[in-house]
TILUM-677672 format. One line per 5 residues: number of its first residue (from 1); their letters; for each residue x, y, z of N, C-alpha, C. Coordinates in pm, whole numbers, plus 50000, padded with zeros to 5 digits. Layout:
BEGIN
NUM	A	X,Y,Z,X,Y,Z,X,Y,Z | ...;
//
This chain:
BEGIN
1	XXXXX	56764,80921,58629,56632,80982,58640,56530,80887,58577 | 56430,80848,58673,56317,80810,58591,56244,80848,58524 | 56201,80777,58375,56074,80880,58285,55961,80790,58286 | 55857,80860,58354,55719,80811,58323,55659,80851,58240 | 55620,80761,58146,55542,80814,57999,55383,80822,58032;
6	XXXXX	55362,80937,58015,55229,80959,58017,55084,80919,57967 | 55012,80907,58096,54889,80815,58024,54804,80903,57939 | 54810,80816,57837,54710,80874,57671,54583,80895,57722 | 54548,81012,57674,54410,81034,57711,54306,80972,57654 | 54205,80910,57699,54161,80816,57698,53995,80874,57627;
11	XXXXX	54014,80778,57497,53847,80793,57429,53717,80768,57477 | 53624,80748,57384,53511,80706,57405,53398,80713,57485 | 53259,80639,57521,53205,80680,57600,53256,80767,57716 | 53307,80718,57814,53377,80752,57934,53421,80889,57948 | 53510,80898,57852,53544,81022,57803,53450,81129,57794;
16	XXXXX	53366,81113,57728,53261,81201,57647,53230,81226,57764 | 53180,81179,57864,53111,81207,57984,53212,81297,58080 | 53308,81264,58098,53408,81336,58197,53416,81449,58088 | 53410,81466,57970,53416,81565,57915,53324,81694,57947 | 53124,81606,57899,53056,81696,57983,53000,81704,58072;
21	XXXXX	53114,81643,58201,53052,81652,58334,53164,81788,58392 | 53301,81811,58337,53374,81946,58306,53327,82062,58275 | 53243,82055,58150,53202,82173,58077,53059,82186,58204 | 52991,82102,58245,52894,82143,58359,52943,82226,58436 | 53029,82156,58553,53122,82233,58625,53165,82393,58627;
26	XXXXX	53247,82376,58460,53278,82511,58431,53157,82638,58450 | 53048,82560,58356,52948,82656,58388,52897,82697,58488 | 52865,82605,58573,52817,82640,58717,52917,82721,58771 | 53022,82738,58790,53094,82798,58796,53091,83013,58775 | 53092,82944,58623,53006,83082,58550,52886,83142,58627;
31	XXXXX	52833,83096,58660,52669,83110,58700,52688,83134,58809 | 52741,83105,58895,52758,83104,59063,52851,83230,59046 | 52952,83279,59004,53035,83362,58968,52971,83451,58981 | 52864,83498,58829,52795,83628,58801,52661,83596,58940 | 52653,83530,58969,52526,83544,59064,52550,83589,59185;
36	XXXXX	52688,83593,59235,52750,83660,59340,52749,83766,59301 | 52850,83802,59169,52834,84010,59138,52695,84076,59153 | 52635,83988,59120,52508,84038,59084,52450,84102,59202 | 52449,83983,59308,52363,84021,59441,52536,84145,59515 | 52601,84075,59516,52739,84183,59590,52875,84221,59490;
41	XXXXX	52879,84327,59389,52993,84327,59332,53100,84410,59422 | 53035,84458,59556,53097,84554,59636,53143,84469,59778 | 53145,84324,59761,53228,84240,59845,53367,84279,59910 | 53445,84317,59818,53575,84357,59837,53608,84475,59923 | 53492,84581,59958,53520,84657,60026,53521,84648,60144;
46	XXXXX	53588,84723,60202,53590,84675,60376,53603,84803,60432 | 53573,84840,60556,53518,84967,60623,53669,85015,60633 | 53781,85007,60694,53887,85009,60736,53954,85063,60622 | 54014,84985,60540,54033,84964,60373,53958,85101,60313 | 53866,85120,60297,53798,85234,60198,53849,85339,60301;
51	XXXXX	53830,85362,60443,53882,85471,60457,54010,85554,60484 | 54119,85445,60531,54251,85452,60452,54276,85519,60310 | 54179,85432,60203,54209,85490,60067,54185,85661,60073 | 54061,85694,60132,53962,85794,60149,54114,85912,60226 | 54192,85860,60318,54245,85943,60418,54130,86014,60517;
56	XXXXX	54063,85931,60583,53977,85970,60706,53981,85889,60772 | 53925,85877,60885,53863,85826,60992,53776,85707,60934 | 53729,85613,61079,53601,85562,61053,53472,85655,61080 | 53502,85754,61162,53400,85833,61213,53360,85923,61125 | 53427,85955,61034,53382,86050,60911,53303,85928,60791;
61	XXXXX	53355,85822,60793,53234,85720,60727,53065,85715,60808 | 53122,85719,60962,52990,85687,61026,52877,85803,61010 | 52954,85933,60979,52889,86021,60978,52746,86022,60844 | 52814,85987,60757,52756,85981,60654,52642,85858,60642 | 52689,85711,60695,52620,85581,60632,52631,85519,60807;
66	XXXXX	52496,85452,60856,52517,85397,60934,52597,85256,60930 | 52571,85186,60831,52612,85098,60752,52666,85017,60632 | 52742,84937,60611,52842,84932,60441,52689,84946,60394 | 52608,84891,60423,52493,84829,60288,52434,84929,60234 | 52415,85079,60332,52364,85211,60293,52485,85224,60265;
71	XXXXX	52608,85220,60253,52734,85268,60140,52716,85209,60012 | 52708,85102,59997,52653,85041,59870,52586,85086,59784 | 52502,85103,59869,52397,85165,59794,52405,85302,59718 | 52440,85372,59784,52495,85512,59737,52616,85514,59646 | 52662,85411,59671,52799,85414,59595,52769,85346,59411;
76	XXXXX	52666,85262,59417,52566,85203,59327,52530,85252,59239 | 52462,85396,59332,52406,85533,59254,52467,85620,59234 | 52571,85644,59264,52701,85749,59265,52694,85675,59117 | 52760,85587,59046,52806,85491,58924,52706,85504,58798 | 52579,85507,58813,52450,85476,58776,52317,85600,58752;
81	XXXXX	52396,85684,58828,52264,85804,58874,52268,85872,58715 | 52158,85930,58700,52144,86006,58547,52231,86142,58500 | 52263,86174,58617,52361,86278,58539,52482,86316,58577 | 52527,86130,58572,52634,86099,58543,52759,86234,58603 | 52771,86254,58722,52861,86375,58755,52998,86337,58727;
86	XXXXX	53076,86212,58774,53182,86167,58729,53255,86193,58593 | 53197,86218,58531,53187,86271,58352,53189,86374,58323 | 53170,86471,58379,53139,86598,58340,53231,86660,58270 | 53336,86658,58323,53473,86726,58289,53524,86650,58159 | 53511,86526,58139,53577,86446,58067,53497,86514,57931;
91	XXXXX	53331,86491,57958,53249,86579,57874,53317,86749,57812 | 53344,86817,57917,53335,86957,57924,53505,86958,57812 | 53592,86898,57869,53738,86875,57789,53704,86867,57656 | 53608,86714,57630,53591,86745,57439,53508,86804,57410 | 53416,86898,57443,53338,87007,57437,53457,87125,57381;
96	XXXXX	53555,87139,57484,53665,87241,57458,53723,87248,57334 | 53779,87087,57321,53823,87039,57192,53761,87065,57067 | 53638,87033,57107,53564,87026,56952,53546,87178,56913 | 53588,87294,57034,53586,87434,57007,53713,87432,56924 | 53750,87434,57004,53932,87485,56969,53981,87410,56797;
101	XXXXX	53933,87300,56753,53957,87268,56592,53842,87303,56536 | 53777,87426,56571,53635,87467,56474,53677,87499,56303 | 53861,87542,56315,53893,87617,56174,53980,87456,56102 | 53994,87308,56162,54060,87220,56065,53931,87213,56004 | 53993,87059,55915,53888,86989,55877,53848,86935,55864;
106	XXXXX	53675,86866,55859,53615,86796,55930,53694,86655,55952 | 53798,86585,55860,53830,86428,55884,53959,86448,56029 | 54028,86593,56030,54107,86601,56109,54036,86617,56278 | 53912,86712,56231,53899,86723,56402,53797,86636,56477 | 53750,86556,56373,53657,86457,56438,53764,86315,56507;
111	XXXXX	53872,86322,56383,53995,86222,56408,54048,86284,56599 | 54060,86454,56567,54097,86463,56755,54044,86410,56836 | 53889,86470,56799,53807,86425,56955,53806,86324,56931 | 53797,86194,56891,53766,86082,56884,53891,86021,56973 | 54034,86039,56921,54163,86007,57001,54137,86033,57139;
116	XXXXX	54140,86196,57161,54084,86244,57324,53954,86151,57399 | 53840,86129,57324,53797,86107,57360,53831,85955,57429 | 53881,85827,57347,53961,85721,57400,54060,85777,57516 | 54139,85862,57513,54207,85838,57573,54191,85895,57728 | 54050,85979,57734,53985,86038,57850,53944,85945,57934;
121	XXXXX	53856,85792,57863,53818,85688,57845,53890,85582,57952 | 53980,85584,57858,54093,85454,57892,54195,85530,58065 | 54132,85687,58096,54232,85714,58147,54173,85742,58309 | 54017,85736,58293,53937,85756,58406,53891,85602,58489 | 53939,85571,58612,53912,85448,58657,53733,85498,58683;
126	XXXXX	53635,85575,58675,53521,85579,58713,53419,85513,58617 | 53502,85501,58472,53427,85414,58337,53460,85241,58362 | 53544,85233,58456,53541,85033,58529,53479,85056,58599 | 53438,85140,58651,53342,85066,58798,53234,85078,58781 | 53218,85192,58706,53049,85206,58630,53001,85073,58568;
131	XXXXX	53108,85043,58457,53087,84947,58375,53048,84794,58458 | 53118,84776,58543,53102,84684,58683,53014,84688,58746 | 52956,84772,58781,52860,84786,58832,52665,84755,58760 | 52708,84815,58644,52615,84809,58515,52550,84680,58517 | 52695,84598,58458,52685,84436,58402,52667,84362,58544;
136	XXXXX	52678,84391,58643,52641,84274,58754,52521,84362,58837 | 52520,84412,58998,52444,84423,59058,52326,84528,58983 | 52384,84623,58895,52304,84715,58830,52162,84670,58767 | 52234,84599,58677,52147,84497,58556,51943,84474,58606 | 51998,84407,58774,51869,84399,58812,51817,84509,58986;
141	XXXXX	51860,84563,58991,51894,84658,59122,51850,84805,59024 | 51919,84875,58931,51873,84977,58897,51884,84993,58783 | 51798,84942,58692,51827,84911,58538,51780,85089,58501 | 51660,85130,58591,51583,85214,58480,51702,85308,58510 | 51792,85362,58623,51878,85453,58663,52029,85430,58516;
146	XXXXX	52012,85306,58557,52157,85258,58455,52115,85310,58274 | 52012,85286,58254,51929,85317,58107,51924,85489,58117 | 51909,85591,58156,51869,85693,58193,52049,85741,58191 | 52100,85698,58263,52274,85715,58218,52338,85689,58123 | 52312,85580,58039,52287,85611,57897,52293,85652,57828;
151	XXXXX	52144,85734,57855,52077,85795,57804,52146,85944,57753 | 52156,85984,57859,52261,86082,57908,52404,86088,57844 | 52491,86012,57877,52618,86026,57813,52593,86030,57628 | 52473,85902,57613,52477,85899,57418,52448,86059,57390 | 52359,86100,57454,52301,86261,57414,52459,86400,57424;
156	XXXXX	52471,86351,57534,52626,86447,57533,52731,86413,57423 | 52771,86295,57415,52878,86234,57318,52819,86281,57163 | 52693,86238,57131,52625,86272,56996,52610,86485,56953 | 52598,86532,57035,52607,86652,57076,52705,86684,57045 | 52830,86677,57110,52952,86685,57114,53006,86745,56949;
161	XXXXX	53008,86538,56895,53058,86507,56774,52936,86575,56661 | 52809,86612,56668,52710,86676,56583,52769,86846,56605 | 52824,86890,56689,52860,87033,56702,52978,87113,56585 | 53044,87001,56584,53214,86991,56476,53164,86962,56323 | 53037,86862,56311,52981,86834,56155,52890,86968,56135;
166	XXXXX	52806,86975,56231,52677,87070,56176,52796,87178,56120 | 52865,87246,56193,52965,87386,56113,52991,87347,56014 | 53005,87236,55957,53010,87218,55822,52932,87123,55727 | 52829,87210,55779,52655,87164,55689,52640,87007,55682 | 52699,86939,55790,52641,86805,55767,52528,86764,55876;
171	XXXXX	52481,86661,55839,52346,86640,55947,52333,86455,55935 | 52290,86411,56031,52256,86268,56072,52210,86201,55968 | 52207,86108,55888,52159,86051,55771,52018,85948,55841 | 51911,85974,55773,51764,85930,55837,51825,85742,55872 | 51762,85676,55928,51689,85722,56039,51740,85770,56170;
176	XXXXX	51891,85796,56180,51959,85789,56268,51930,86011,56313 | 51940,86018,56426,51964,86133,56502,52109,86194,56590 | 52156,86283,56603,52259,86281,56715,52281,86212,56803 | 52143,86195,56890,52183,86096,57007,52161,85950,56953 | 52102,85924,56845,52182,85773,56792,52300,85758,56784;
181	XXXXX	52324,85804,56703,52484,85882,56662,52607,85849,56789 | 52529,85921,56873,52608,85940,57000,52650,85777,57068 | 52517,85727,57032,52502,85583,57126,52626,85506,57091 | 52599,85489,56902,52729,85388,56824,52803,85443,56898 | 52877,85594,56910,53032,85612,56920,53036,85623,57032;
186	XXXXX	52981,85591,57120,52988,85503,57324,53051,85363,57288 | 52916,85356,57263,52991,85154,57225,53092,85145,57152 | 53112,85209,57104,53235,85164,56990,53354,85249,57109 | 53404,85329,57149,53435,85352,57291,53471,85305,57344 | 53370,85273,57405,53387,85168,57524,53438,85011,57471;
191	XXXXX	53436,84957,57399,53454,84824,57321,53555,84842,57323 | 53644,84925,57289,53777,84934,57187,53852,85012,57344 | 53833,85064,57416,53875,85146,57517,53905,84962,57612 | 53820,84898,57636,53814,84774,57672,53947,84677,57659 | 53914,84676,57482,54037,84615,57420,54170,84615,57483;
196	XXXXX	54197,84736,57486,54308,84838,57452,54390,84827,57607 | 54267,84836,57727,54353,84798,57847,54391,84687,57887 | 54350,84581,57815,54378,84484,57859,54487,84410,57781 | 54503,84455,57630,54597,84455,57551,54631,84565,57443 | 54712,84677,57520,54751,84831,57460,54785,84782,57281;
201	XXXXX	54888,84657,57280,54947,84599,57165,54909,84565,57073 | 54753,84550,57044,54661,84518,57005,54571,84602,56931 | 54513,84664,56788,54558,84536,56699,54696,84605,56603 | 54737,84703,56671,54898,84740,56657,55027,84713,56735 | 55099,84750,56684,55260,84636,56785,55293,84772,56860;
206	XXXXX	55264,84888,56861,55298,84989,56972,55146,85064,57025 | 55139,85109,57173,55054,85139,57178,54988,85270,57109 | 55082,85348,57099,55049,85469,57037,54976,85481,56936 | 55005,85409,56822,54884,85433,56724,54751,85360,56702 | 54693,85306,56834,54620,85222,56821,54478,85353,56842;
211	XXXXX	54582,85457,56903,54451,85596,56891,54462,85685,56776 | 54513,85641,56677,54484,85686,56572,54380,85627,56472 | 54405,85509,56550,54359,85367,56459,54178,85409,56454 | 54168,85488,56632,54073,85482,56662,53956,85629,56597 | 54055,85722,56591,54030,85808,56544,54004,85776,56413;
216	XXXXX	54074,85792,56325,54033,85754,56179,53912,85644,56181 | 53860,85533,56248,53747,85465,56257,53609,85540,56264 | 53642,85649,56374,53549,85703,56399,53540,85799,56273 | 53608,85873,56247,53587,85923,56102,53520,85846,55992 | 53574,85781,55979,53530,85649,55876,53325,85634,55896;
221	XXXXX	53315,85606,56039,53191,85564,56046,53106,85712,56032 | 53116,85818,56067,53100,85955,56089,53060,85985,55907 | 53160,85932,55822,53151,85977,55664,53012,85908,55625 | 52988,85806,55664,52858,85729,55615,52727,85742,55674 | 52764,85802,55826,52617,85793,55889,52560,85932,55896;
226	XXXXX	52657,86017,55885,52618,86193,55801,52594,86200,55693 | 52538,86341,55637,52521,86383,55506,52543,86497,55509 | 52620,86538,55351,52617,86711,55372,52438,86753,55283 | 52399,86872,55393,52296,86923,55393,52214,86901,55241 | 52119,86816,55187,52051,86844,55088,52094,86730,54986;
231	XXXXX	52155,86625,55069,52186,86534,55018,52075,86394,55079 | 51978,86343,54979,51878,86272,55055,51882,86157,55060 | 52046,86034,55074,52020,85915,55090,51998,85888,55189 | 51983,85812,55276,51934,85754,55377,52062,85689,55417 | 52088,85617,55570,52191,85518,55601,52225,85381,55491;
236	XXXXX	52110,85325,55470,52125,85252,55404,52188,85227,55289 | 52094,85321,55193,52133,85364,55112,52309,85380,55076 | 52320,85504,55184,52526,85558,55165,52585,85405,55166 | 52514,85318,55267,52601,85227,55288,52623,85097,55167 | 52527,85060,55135,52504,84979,54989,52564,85032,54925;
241	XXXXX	52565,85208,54846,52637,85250,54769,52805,85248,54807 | 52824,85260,54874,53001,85244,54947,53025,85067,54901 | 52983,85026,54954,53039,84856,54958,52980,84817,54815 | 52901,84817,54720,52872,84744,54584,52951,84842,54517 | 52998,84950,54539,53075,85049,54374,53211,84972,54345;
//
């Protein structure tokens, strides 16, 4: 067998340049990438294809959309529209929840919904396509619709988790409100819901307790950005005092 020893990669000017005439590349790349989602993240669909998935006809598509691009479109706003219908239930479930542990206490049942709530999350394909939709064609196509949905879910989620504290005399620590409230524990949600599908293992070696992990977080952040009633620090404040004692 012959061994060819491999040519050393090679320094200096020359280099430097093939270096960032690569990293150009890459980017353009990048750029051409998101500039396609942007204008079409709904490329992939095909008339045939969606209604297979659907179990209909083409003629029950035609009925509805003369064309994919009026499907798009609707399908855009289906993802995006303000009150968020896709959600409802997922909503209405930890609504239930946050009934049904009205008699634990507060570190246990905020720890539930918080688990449920990930795992409602991680378990609905309608929070990827939203999210897909959001970050590419949304972004500039229907920002004020996408903001307004938002809007919407932070107010339900903050609601939710303010329903389980207020029963036990706690309230939003200034300057923050419920639907602030609500916003963090979306993002933090969605971030970690993110994580989690793409690596369950992560940042635990089984998947299972990585919703505990999540729960107790949310507790955690919940202890500092509340107050029980008549207690007047501010966010700040709780928080300086926690980290310098």
């Amino acid at each position: 067998m012959c061994y060819v020893e491999p040519v050393p990669r090679k320094t200096g000017p020359n280099q430097q340049a093939r270096d960032r005439s690569r990293a150009q590349l890459l980017h353009a790349g990048t750029e051409l990438m998101l500039d396609q989602a942007k204008q079409n993240p709904f490329a992939a669909l095909r008339l045939r294809r969606l209604c297979e998935k659907a179990g209909l006809s083409t003629g029950a598509f035609y009925v509805h959309w003369a064309t994919m691009e009026e499907y798009y479109k609707d399908l855009a706003e289906y993802l995006t529209e303000g009150n968020e219908l896709g959600f409802q239930a997922d909503f209405a479930s930890l609504s239930d929840l946050a009934e049904t542990d009205a008699q634990q206490c507060a570190a246990t049942a905020i720890a539930h919904l918080a688990k449920r709530d990930l795992e409602l999350l991680v378990g609905n394909p309608l929070w990827d396509a939203m999210e897909l939709v959001n970050m590419t064609w949304g972004r500039t196509h229907s920002r004020e619709d996408i903001k307004q949905g938002y809007a919407t879910i932070d107010q339900a989620t903050g609601e939710i988790y303010g329903s389980v504290l207020a029963r036990r005399n706690r309230e939003p620590r200034p300057p923050l409100d419920w639907e602030g409230i609500g916003a963090i524990l979306q993002a933090l949600v969605e971030g970690f819901g993110l994580r989690y599908k793409i690596d369950p293992t992560v940042p635990l070696s089984t998947p299972e307790p990585a919703f505990d992990l999540y729960g107790m977080a949310v507790a955690a952040i919940l202890a500092v950005l509340t107050r029980p009633v008549g207690d007047d620090a501010n966010t700040s404040e709780s928080i300086k005092g926690l980290l310098d004692a």
